[in-house]
SERO-4910 file (N, C-alpha, C, O; in steps of 0.05 Angstrom, whole numbers):
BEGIN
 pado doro    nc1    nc2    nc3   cac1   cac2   cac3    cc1    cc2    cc3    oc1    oc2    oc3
  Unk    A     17    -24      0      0      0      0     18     25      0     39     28     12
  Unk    A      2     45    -18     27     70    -15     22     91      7      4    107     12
  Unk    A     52     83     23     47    102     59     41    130     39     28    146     51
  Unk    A     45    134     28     49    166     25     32    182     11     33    206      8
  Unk    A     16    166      3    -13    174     -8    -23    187      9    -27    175     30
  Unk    A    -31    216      6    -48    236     25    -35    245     43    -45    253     63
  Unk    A      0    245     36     12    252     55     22    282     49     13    287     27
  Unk    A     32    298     57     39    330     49     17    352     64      4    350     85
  Unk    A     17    371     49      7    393     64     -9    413     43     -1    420     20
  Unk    A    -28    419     54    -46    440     30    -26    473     46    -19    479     69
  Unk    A    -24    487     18      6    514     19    -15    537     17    -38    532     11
  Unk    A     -7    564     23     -8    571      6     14    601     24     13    602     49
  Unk    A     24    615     16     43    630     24     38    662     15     39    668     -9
  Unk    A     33    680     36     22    706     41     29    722     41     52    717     49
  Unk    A     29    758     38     41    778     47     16    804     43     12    816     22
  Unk    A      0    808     69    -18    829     66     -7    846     88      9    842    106
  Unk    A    -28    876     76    -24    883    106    -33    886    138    -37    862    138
  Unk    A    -37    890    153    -43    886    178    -72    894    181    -88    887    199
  Unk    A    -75    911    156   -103    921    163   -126    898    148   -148    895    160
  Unk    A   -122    884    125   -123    867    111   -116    836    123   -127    817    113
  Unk    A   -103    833    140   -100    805    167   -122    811    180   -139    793    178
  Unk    A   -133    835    196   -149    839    203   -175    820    193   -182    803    209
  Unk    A   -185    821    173   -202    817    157   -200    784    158   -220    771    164
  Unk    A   -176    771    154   -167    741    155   -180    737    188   -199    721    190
  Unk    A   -169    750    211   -175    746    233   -212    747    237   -223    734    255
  Unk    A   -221    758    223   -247    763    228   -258    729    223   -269    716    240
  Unk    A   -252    721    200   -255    693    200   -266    681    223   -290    677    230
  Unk    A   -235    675    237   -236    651    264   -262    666    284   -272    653    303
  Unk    A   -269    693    278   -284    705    306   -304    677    312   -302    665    333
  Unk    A   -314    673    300   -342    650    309   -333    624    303   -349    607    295
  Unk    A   -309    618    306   -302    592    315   -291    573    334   -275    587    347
  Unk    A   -290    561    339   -273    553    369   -242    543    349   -236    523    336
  Unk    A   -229    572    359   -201    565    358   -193    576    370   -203    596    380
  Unk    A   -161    563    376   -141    567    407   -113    579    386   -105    562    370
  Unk    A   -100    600    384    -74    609    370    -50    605    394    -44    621    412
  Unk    A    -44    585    390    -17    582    412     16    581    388     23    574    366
  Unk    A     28    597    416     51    594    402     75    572    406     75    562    428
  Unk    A     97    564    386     96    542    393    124    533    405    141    516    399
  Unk    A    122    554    426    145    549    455    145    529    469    130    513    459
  Unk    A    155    520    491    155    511    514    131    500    521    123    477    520
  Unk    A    118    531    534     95    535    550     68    536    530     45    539    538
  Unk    A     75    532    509     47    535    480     28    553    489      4    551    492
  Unk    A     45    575    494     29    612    499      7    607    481      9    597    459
  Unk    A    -24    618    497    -47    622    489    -43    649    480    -33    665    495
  Unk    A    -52    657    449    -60    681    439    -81    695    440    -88    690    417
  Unk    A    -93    705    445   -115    719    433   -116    732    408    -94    738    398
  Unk    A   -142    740    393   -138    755    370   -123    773    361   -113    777    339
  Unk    A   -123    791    393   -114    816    386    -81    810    394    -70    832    392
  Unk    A    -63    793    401    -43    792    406    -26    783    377     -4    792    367
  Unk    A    -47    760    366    -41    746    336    -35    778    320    -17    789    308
  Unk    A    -59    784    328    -47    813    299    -27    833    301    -11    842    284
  Unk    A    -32    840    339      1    856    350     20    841    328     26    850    306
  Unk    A     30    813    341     44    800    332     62    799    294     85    798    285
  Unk    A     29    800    281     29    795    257     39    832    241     50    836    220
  Unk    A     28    851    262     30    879    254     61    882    261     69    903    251
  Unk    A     80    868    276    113    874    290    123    862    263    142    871    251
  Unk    A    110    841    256    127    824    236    129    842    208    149    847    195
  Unk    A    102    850    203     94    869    177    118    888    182    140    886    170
  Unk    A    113    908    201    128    935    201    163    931    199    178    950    193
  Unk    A    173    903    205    203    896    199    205    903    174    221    920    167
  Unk    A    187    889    155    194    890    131    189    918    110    200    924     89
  Unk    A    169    933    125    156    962    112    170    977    117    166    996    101
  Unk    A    187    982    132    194   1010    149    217   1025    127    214   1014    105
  Unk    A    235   1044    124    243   1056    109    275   1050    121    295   1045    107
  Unk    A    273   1051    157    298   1035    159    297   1009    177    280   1004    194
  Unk    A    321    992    169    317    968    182    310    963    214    327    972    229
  Unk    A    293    953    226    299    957    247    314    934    262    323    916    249
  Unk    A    317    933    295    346    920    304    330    893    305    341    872    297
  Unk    A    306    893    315    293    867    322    297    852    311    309    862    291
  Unk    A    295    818    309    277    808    290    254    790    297    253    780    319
  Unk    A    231    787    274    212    791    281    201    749    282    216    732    272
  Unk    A    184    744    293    180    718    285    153    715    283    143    729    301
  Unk    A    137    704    271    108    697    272     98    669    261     97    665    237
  Unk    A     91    650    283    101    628    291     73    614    305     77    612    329
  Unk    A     43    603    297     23    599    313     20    565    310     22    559    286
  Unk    A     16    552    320     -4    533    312    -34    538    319    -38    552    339
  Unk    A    -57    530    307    -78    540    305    -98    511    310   -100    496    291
  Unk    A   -110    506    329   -119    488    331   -162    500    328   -177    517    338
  Unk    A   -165    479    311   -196    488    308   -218    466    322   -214    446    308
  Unk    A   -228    463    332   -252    444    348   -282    452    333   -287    475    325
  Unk    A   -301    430    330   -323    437    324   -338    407    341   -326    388    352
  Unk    A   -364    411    338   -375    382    357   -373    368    339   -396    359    337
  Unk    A   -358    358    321   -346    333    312   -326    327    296   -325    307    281
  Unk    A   -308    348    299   -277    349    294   -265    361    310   -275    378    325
  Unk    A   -235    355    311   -209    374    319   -184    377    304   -170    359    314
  Unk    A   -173    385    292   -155    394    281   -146    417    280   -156    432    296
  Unk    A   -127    427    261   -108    442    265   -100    462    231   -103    450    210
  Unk    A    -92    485    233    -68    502    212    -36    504    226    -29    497    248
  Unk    A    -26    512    213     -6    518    221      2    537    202      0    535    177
  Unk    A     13    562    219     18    589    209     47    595    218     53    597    241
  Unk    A     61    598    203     96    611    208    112    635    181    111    634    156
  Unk    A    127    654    199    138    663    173    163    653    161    184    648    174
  Unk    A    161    649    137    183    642    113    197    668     97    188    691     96
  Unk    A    221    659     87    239    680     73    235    664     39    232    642     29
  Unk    A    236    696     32    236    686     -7    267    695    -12    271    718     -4
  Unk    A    283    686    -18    316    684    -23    304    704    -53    281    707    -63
  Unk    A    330    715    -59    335    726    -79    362    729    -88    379    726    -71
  Unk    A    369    734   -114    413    734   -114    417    764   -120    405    777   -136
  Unk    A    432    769   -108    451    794    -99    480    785   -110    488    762   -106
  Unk    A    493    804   -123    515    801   -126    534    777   -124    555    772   -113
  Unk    A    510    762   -147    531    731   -154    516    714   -131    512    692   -139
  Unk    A    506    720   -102    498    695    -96    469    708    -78    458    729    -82
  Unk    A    464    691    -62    439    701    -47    440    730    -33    461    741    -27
  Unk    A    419    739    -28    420    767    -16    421    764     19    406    745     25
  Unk    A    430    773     37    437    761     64    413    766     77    410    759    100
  Unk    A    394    781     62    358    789     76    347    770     60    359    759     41
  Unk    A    319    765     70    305    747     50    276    771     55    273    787     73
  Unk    A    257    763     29    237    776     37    216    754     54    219    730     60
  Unk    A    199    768     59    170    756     79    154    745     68    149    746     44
  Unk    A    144    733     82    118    708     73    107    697     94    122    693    113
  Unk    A     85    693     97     76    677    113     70    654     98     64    653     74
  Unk    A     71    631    116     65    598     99     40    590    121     47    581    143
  Unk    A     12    591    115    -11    570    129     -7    545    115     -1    545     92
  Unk    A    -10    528    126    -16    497    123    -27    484    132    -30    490    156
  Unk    A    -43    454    123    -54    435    131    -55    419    127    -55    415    103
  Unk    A    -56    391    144    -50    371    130    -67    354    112    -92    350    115
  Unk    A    -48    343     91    -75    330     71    -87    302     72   -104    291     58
  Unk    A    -66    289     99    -78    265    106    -82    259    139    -64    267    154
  Unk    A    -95    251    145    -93    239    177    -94    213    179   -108    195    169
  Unk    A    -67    214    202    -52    193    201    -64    159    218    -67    151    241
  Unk    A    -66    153    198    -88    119    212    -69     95    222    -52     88    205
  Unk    A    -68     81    247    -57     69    246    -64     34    256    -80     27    274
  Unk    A    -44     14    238    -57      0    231    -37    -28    237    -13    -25    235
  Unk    A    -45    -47    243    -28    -70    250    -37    -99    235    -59   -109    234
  Unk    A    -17   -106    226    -27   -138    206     -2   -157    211     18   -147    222
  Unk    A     -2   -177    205     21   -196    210     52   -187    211     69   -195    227
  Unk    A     54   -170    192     82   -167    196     84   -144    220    105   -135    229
  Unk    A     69   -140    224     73   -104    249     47    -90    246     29    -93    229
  Unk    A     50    -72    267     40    -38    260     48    -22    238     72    -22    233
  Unk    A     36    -12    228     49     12    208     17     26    213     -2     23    229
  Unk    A     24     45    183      1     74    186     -3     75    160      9     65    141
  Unk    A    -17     85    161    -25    104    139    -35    130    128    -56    135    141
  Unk    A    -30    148    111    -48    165    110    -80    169     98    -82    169     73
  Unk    A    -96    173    110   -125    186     95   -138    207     89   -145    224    105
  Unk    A   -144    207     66   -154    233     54   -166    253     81   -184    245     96
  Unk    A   -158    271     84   -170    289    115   -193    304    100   -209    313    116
  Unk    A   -198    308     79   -228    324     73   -253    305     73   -276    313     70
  Unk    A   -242    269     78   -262    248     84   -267    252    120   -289    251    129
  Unk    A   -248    256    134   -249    252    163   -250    281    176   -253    283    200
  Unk    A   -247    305    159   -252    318    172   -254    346    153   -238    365    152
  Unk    A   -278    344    140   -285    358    122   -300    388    134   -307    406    119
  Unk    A   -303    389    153   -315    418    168   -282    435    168   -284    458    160
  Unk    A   -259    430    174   -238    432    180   -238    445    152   -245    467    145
  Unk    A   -229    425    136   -223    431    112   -230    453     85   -216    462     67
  Unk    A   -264    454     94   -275    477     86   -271    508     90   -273    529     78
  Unk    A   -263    496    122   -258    524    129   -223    536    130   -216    559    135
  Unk    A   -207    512    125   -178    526    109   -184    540     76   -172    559     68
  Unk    A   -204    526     63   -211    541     40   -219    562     37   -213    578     20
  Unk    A   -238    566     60   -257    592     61   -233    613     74   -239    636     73
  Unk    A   -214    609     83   -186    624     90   -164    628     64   -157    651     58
  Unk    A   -158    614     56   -156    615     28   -153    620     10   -134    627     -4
  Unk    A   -184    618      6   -193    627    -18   -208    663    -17   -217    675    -37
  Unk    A   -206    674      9   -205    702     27   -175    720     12   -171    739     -3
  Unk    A   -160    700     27   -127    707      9   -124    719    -14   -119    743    -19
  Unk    A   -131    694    -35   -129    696    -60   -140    727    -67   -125    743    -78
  Unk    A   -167    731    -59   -186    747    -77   -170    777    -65   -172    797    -78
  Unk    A   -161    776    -48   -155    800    -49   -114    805    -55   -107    826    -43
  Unk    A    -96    795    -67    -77    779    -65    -71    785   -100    -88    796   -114
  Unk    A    -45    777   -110    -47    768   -133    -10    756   -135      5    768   -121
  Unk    A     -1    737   -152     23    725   -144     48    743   -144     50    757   -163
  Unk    A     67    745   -125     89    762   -129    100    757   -144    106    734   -144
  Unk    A    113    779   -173    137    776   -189    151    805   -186    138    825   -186
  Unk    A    179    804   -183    195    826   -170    232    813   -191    243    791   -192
  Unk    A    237    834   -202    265    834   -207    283    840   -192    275    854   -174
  Unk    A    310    835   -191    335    838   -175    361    843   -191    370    830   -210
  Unk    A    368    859   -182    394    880   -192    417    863   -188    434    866   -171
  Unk    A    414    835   -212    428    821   -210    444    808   -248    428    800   -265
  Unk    A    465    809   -251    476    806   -277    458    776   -287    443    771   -305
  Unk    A    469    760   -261    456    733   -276    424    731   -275    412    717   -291
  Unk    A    409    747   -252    386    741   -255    367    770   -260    356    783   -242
  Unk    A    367    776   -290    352    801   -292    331    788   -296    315    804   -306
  Unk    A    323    769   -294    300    743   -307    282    755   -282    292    755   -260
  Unk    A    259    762   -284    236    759   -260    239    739   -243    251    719   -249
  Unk    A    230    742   -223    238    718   -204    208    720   -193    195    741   -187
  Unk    A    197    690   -190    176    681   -188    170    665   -164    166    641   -165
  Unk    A    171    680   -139    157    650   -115    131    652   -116    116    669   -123
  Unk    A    127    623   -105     97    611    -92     85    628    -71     75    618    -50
  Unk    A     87    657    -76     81    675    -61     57    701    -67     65    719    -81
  Unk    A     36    703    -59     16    721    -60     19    748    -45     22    748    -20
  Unk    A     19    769    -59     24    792    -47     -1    811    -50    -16    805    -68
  Unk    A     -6    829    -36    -31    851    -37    -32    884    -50    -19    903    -42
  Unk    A    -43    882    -63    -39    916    -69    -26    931    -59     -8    944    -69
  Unk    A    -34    930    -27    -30    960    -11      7    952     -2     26    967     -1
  Unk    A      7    923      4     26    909      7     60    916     -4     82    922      6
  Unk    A     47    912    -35     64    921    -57     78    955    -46    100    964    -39
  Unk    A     50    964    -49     62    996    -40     78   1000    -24     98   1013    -31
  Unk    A     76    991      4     95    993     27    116    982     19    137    996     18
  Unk    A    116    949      9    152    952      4    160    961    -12    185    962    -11
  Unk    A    153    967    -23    161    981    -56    181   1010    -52    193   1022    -69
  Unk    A    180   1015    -20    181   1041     -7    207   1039     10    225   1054     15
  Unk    A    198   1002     21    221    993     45    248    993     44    258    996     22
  Unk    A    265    991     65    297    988     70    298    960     55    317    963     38
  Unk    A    289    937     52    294    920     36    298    923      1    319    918    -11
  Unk    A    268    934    -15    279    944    -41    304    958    -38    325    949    -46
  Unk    A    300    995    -20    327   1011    -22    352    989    -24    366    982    -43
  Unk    A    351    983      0    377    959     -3    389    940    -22    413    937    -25
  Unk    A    367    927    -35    379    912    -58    368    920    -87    376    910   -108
  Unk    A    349    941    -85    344    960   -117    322    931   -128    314    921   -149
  Unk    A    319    927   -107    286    913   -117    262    916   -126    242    924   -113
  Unk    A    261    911   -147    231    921   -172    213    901   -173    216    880   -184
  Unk    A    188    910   -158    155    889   -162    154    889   -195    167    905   -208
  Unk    A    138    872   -205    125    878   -231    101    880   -230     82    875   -215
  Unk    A    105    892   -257     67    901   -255     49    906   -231     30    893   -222
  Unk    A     61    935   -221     43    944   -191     11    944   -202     -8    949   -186
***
C-alpha cells in the first residue's frame, strides 16, 4: 500500500497588510479556535495579540529603515467543532533572492498557512503496525472547508508576487509561490529591503 498517499500539506504563502490580516482574523471570530505559540509553554493568543504579533512582523519589513529586532510569527492553530479537531499551522518564511553573484543576506517575507492532507491511521497486520495516511477532507471535512474559506479570502484580495533583482545573472523575473496585496506592494516598494537591494515588483 502507498504510505504516502495523502501525505503532504495544502500551501499557500502570504504577504498582506495588517489592516487586511485583520479581515483574515475576522474569519476565526465564530469559531472555536485556540492560536498558541509554539514554545515551551504553548502561549495562548488571543486575536488581538495574533495581529500585534502579525503587525511587529509586517512593520520589519515596511519600514524605510531596518529595524534592530527580529521579528518571528510562529502559531499553531488548533480548530474544534462538535465533531472534529484539528489544526493550521501558520509561520513566517523568507523568499531568497541573488545579490551580487549569490543570495541576498535578507530574504523577503511570507507567511506559509498549512494543513495537512492526510490523517494519520494506524494499523497492525502480521508483519507489524504501520500507518497510513487518509484523505482528511473524508475525516474531517468541516476543517477543511474552512482552510478554503481562509484561502480562498487570500487569494481574492492577493495576486502572485513577481519582483526583479539588480542582479547580472538574474535580470529574469523571479517568481515565488508567493501572494502579495496591493497595498502590500506599495509599502515595500518604499522599504529598507527594495532601497537595499534596488528591488523592482512587476506590474504594480
Amino acid at each position: 500500500m502507498d504510505k504516502l498517499k495523502n501525505s503532504g500539506f495544502y500551501k499557500l504563502k502570504f504577504f498582506i497588510t495588517p489592516e487586511e490580516f485583520k479581515g483574515v482574523l475576522k474569519l476565526f471570530e465564530h469559531k472555536q479556535v485556540q492560536f498558541h505559540l509554539t514554545n515551551y509553554a504553548q502561549t495562548k493568543h488571543d486575536l488581538n495579540q495574533v495581529y500585534e504579533a502579525y503587525q511587529t512582523f509586517y512593520q520589519y519589513f515596511t519600514r524605510q529603515e531596518k529595524p534592530e529586532y527580529h521579528p518571528f510569527f510562529v502559531y499553531s492553530i488548533s480548530v474544534t467543532s462538535d465533531q472534529e479537531s484539528s489544526g493550521f499551522f501558520a509561520r513566517n518564511e523568507g523568499v531568497s533572492f541573488p545579490y551580487g553573484g549569490q543570495w541576498a543576506e535578507d530574504e523577503l517575507p511570507c507567511i506559509l498557512l498549512s494543513f495537512p492532507k492526510g490523517l494519520q491511521i494506524n494499523l497492525e497486520d502480521d508483519k507489524g503496525k504501520y500507518y497510513i495516511y487518509e484523505d482528511i477532507r473524508e475525516h474531517q471535512p468541516l476543517t477543511y472547508t474552512f482552510f478554503e474559506e481562509i484561502t480562498g479570502y487570500i487569494k481574492k484580495i492577493t495576486k502572485p508576487l513577481r519582483f526583479s533583482a539588480l542582479d547580472a545573472d538574474a535580470m529574469k523575473e523571479q517568481k515565488p509561490s508567493v501572494r502579495i496585496s496591493r497595498d502590500a506592494i506599495q509599502d515595500m516598494s518604499i522599504s529598507w529591503i527594495f532601497n537595499t537591494y534596488g528591488l523592482v515588483i512587476s506590474g504594480k
